[in-house]
N, C-alpha and C positions, 0 to 999 in steps of 0.2 A: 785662525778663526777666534782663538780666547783673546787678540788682541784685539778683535775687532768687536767683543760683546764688550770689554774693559774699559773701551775708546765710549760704549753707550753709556755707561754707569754713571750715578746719581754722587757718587766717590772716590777720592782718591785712593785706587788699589795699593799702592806702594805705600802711604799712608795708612793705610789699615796693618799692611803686612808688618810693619815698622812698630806701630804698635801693640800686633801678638806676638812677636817674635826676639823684639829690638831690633834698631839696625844692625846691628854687628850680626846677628845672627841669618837674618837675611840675606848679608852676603858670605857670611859660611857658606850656605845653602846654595847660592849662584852659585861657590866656585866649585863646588861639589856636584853641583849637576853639570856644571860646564865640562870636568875631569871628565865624567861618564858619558855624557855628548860627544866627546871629541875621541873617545875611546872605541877602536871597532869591536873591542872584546864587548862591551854593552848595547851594540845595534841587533835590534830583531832578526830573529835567523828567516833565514826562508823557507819555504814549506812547511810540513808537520815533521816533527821531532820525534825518536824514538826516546823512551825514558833513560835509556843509557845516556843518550845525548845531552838531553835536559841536566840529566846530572854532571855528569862533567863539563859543560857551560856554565852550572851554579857552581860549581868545585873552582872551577878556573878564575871565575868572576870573585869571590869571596876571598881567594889570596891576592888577587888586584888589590881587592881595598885595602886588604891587610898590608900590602907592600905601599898603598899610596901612605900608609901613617893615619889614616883617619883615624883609628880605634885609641891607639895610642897617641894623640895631641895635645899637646899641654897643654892646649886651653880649657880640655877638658874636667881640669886640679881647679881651675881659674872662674869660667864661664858656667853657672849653672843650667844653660840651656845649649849649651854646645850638643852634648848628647841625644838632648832632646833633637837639635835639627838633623843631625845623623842619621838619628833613625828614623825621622821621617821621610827624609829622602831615598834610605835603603826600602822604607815599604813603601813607599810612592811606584821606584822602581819594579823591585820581588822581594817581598819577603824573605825569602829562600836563602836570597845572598846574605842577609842580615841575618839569617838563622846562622846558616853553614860559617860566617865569620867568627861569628861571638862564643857558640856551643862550649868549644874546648879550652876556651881561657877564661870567657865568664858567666858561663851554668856551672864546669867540673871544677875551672881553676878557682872560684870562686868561694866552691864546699872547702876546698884546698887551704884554702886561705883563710875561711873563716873559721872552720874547724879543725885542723890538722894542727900536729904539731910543729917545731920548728925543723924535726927529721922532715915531717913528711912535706914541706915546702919546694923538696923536688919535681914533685909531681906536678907543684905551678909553675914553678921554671923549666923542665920540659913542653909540658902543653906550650908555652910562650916560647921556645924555643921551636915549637913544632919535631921535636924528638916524639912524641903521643900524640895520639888524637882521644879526646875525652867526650866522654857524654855524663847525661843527667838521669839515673833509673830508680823513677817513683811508682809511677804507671804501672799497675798490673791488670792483665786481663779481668777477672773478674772483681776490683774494685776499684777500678778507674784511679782516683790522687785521694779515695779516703783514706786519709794516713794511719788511723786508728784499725782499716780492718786488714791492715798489709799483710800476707801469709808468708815471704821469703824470710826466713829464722837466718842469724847470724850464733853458732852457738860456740862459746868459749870453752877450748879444752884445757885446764890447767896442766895436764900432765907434758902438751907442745907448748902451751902457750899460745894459741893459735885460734882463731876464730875461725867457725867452717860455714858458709855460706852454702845452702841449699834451701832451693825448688819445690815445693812436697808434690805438687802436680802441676798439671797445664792450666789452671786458675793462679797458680800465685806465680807464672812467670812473668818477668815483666813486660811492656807491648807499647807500641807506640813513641817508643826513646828516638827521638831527633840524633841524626850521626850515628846512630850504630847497625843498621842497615848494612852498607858497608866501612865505612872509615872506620869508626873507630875503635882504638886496641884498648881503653880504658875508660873503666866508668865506676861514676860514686852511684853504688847501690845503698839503699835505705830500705831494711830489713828490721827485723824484731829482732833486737838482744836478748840471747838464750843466757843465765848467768850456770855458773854449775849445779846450784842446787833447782836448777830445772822452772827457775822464774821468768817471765817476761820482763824487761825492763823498758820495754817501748822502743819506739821507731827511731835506730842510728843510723849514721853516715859511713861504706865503708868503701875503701877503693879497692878495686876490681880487675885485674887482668884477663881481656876478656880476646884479643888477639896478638901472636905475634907482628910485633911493630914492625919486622923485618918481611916477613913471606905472608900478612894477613890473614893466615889461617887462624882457626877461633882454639884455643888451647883445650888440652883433654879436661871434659865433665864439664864445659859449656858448647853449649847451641844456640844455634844463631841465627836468627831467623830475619831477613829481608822483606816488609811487608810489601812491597813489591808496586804496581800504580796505584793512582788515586784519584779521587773529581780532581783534586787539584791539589798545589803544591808540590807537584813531581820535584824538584828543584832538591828535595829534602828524603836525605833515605831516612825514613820512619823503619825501624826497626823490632823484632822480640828479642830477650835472653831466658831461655830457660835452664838454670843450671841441673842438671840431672844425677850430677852425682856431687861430693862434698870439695868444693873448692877454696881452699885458704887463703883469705884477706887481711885487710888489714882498717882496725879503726880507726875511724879519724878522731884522732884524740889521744888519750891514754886510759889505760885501764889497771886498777889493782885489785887486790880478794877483795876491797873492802867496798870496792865499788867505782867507777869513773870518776876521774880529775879534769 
């Protein structure tokens, strides 16, 4: 039917297309929806879906992409709208898939990479390796992504060395984290730096083991909350973490007496 309103118009469609896109990007785009056309993992299912289903159909479908190379395509270093047509045809499609593909290499691997240090550059070549699944933990129940009113404390003990991540209540847990529902065993939590002399130094980055990678269980003194359905975007486990007791992280960065480097 869209070829028959196209057939009416006052313009050349491919000529417009051509022009917001470039050619070359245009047929990115064809071969990319051609992929998903001729793929039965991407054809509508039939009947109604129970949410387990939905999810493991967006599970299934998001390591398809990952395995066709799109995320990873070097035209991507090259083409500055290569990305751009990616993801337009991932949400043309479902969002979902283009959530569930990207989440663990570039929302967690991301923080990885931009703030970590060259130890902790593991944690991106796992996630890329697919050894972790990572998420993104800003969100807290009760202040949504204002970053300034975040209540999860990260507090540095000199005497381990060690930062201890905790919860103070069911307001500062955090709610709504993409992938952690159920996938994911690891996430950059962004908490208040507690320094020793009992200061705040504002809202860091720190990575978080939040399930065994092996048996998926959530490790002792984190809870894990599955937000469970939703109007929409089933595709995607929305997630809580409430740490409830004091759990040891790690910043992204480094830290001395004297203050962050």
């Amino acid at each position: 039917m869209i070829t028959f309103y196209r057939s009416k118009s006052s313009f050349n469609s491919k000529n417009l297309a051509e022009f917001i896109d470039t050619p070359e990007c245009v047929e990115i785009k064809k071969h990319m929806y051609s992929m998903l056309e001729n793929d039965p993992l991407f054809h509508p299912p039939e009947g109604n879906q129970t949410l387990d289903n939905i999810r493991k159909r967006t599970q299934l479908q998001a390591k398809r992409i990952i395995d066709y190379g799109f995320l990873h395509d070097h035209r991507g270093k090259t083409m500055p709208l290569y990305y751009q047509a990616l993801v337009t045809v991932l949400v043309q499609y479902d969002i979902c898939v283009l959530f569930k593909s990207t989440i663990s290499v570039h929302f967690f691997g991301a923080c990885i990479r931009g703030l970590g240090t060259a130890e902790q550059q593991k944690y991106f070549d796992d996630a890329c390796d697919e050894k972790l699944s990572g998420c993104f933990a800003l969100t807290e129940v009760a202040h949504g992504t204002d970053a300034r009113r975040m209540r999860t404390t990260a507090t540095y003990d000199p005497l381990t060395k060690e930062f201890i991540l905790h919860s103070e209540d069911f307001e500062s847990a955090k709610c709504w984290i993409g992938n952690l529902g159920q996938g994911a065993t690891h996430a950059t939590v962004f908490a208040q730096l507690v320094t020793p002399d009992g200061k705040r130094q504002g809202l860091h980055a720190f990575v978080a083991p939040i399930r065994d990678p092996n048996t998926y269980l959530a490790y002792p003194g984190v809870l894990v909350g599955d937000m469970g359905e939703k109007i929409g975007l089933n595709g995607m486990d929305n997630g809580s973490v409430h740490l409830w007791y004091e759990v040891v992280v790690h910043l992204l960065g480094s830290y001395t007496f004297g203050g962050l480097r």
